[in-house]
C-alpha positions as CSV (number, residue, x, y, z in Angstrom):
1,X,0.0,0.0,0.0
2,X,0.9,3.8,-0.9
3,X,3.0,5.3,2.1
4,X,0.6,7.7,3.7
5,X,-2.1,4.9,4.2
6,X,0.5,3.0,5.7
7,X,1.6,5.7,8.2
8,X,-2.0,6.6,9.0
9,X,-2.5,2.6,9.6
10,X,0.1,2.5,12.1
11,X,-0.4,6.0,13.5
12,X,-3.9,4.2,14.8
13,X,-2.3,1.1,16.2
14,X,0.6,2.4,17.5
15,X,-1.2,5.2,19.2
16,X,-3.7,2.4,20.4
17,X,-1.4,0.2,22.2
18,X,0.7,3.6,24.1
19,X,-3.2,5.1,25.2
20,X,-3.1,1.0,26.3
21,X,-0.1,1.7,28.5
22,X,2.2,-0.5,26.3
23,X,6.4,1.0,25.8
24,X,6.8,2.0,22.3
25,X,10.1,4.3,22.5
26,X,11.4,4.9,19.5
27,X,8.3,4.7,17.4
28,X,9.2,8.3,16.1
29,X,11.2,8.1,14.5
30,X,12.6,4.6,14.4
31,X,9.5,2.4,13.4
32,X,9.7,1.4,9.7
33,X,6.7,3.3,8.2
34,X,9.0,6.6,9.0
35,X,12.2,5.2,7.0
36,X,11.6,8.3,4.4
37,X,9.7,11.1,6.8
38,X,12.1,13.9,8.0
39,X,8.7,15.7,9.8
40,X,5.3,14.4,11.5
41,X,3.4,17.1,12.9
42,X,0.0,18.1,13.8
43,X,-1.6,21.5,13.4
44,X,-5.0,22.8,14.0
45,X,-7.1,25.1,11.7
46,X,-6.0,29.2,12.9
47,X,-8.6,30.6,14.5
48,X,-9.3,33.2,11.5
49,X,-10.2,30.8,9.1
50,X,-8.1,31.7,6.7
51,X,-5.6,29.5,5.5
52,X,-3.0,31.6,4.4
53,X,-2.6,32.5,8.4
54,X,-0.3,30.2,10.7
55,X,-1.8,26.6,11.5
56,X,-1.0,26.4,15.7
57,X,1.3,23.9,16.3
58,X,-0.4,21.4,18.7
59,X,2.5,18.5,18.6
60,X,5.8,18.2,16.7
61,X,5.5,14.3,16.8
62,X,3.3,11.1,17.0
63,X,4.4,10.8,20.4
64,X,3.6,14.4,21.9
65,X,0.2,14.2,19.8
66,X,-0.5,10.9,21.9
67,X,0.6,12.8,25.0
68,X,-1.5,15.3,24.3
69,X,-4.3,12.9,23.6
70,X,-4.1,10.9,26.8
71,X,-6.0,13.0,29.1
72,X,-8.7,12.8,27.0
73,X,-9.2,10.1,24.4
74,X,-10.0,6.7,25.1
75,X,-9.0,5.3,21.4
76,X,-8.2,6.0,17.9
77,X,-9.9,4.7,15.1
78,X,-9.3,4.7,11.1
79,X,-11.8,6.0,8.7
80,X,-11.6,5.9,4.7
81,X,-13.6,8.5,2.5
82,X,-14.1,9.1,-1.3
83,X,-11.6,11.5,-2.2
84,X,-12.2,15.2,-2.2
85,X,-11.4,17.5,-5.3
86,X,-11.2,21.1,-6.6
87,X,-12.8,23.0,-9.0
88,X,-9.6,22.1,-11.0
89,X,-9.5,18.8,-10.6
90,X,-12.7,16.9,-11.9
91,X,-10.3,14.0,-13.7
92,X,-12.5,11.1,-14.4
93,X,-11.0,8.7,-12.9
94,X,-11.6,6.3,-9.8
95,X,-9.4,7.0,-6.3
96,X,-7.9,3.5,-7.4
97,X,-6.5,4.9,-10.7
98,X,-5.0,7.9,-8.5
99,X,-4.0,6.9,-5.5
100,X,-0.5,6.2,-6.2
101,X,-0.3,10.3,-6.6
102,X,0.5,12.3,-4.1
103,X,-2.8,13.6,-2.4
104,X,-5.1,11.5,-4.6
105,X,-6.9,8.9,-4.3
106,X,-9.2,8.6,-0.8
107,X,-8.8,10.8,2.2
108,X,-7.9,8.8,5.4
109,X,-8.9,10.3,8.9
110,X,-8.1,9.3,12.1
111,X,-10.5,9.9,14.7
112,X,-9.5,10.0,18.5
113,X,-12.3,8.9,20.4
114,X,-13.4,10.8,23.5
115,X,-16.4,9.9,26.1
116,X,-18.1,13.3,24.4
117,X,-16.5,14.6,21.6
118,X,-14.3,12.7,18.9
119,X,-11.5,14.8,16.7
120,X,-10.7,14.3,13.2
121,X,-7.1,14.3,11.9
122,X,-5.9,14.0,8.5
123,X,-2.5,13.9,7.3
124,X,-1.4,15.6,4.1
125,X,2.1,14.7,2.7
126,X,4.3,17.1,0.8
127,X,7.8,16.1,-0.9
128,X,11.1,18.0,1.0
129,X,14.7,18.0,0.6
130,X,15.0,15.3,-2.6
131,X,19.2,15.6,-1.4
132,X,18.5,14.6,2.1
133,X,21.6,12.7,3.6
134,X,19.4,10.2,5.4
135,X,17.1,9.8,2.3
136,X,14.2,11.2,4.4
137,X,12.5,13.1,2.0
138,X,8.8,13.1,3.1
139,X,6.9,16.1,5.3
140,X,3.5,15.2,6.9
141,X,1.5,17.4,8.6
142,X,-1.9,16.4,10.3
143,X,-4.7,18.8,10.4
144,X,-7.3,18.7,12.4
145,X,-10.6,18.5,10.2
146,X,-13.6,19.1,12.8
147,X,-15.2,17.1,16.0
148,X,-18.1,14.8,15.7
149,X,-20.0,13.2,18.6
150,X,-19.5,9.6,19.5
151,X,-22.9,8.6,18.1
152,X,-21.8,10.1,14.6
153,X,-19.2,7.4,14.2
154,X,-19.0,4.4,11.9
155,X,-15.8,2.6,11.6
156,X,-15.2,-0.1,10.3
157,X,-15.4,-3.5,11.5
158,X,-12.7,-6.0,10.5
159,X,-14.4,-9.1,9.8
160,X,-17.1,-7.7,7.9
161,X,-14.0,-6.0,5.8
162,X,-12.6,-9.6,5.7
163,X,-15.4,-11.0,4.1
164,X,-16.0,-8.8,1.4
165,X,-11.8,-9.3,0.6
166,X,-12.2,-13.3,0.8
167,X,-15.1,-13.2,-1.5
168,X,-13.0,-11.0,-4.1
169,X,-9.9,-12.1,-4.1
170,X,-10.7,-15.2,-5.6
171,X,-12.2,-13.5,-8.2
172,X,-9.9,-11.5,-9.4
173,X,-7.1,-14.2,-9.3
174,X,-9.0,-16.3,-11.6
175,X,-10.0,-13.0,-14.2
176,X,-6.1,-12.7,-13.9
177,X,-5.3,-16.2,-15.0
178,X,-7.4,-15.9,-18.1
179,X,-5.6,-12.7,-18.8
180,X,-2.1,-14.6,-18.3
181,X,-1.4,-11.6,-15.6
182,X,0.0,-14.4,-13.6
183,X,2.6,-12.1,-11.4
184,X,-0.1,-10.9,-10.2
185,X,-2.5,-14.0,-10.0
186,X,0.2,-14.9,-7.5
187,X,-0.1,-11.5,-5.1
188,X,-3.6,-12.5,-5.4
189,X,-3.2,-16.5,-4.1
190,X,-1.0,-15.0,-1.8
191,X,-2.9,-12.9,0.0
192,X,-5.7,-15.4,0.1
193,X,-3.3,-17.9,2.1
194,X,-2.3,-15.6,4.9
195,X,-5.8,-14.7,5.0
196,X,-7.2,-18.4,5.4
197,X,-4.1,-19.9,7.2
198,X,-2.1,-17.4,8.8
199,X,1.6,-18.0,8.3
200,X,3.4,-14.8,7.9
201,X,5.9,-14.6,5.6
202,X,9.9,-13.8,7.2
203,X,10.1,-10.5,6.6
204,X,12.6,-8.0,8.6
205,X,10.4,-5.4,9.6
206,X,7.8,-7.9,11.6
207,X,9.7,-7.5,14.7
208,X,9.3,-3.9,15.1
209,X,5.7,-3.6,13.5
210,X,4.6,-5.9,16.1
211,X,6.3,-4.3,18.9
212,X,5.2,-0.6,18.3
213,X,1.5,-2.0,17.0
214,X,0.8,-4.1,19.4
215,X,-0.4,-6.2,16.5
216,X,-0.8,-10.4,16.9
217,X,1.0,-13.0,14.7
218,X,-3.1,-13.0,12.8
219,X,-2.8,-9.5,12.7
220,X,0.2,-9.2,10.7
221,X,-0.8,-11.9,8.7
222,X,-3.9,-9.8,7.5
223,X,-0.9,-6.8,6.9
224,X,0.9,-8.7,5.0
225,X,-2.2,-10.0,2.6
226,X,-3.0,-6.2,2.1
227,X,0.6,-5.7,1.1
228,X,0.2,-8.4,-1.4
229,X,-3.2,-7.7,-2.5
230,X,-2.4,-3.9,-3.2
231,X,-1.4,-3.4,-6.8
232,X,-2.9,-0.5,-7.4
233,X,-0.3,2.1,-7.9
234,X,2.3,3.8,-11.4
235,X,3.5,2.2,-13.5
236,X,4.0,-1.8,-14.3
237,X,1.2,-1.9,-11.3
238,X,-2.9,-3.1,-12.2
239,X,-3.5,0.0,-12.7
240,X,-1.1,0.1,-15.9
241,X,-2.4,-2.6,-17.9
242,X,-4.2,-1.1,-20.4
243,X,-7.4,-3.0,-19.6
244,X,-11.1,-1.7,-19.7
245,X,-14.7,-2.5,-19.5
246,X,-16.1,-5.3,-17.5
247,X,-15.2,-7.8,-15.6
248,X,-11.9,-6.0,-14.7
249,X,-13.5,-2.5,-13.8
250,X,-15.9,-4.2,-11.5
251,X,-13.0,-6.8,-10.0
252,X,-10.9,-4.0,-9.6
253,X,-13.1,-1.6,-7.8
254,X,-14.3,-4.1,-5.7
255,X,-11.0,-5.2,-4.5
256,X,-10.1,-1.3,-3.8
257,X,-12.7,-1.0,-2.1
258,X,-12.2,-4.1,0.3
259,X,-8.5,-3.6,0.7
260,X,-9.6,0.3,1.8
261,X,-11.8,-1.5,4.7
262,X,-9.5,-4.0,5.9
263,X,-6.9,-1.6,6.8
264,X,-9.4,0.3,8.4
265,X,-10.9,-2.3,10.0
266,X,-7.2,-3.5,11.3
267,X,-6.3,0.0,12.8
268,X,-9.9,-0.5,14.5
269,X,-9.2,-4.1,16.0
270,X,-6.3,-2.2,18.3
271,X,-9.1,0.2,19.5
272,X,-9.8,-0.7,23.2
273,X,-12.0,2.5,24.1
């Protein structure tokens, strides 16, 4: 999955299990989702309303914001939304055809749940220093979007999510097959056997994902079949195959749309308020 879906994903969780009491030093900046970030912040709206005006700093980094969180919030949650666009941006094209741009394709919000008012966060990416020594070319900044009441909330639920991916996935391997797209018939079967089974693969960041998450060997087993399920993205990926028209438009949609849900559903599963 795209970067920024990844760091909102373990924003949740790792924010999650710290509310939780559990030690995660060194998530900022060491945890592997912030290999390329050189800045995470979070800013709310100034109080003019204007957005040329200064945005108040409210924490320089995941772990003040989930200081600053803590006398308060019981929880954070993951939420996916249709994509939002300007005047000057009405492409037609789906958030799957876009989302490997930067600030396209859905808009992800966390929400940090509170006993009478919930805040909503979203974090917007901009490219920095493309010579930067440690490679850490990324900026995020998370704005604070508005506060809904704890009845206004809908998230996600993981095994609903995981039913409409099982029901997919097998689906869209087979269209794949008939197409001879067989690298990616493979991501496909894949993903479908840590789904059903459970085995992670041996892969070095594990270790520190479960340690700053919180997450469970079936946890990271539903990470990892994400990871392999995702192919939407530039070039050489789904996206890029030059395909059209039905089944593949359907398939395709239907898999974005259930891959969308399952992450949010897994950030969820490490909500305990």
């Amino acid at each position: 999955m795209q970067g920024p879906i990844e760091n909102a994903l373990m924003l949740v969780a790792a924010g999650n299990a710290w509310l939780a009491g559990r030690d995660i030093s060194g998530f900022w900046p060491d945890a592997p989702t912030f290999t390329f970030m050189k800045a995470c912040e979070f800013r709310k709206p100034p109080a003019s309303g204007k957005d040329t005006d200064e945005f108040p700093l409210v924490a320089a980094d995941p772990m003040a914001w989930f200081a600053s969180l803590k006398p308060w919030c019981t929880g954070l949650r993951l939420h996916c939304l249709a994509g939002r666009r300007g005047p000057n941006q009405q492409i037609d094209a789906p958030d799957r055809m876009l989302v490997a741009f930067v600030g396209g394709g859905p808009r992800w919000l966390i929400e940090a749940v509170g006993k009478q008012t919930c805040q909503l966060w979203e974090g917007f990416h901009r490219f920095g220093e493309r010579d930067d020594p440690d490679r850490k070319v990324w900026l995020c900044t998370h704005i604070l979007q508005g506060e809904i009441s704890p009845s206004e909330s809908q998230p996600v639920d993981l095994a609903v999510a995981l039913s409409d991916l099982r029901t997919v996935l097998p689906e869209i391997e087979a269209f794949a097959r008939t197409r001879t797209y067989d690298n990616f018939a493979a991501c496909f079967l894949r993903a479908i056997k840590l789904i059903e089974q459970g085995e992670i693969d041996d892969a070095e960041w594990v270790d520190d994902v479960m340690r700053y998450s919180g997450f469970d060997r079936r946890q990271v087993a539903i990470l990892q079949a994400i990871n392999h399920a995702w192919v939407f993205g530039g070039m050489g990926s789904w996206n890029d195959l030059g395909e059209g028209g039905e089944p593949y438009d359907s398939l395709s949609e239907r898999l974005f749309t259930a891959l969308n849900d399952t992450v949010a559903g897994l950030a969820n599963s490490t909500c305990r308020g």
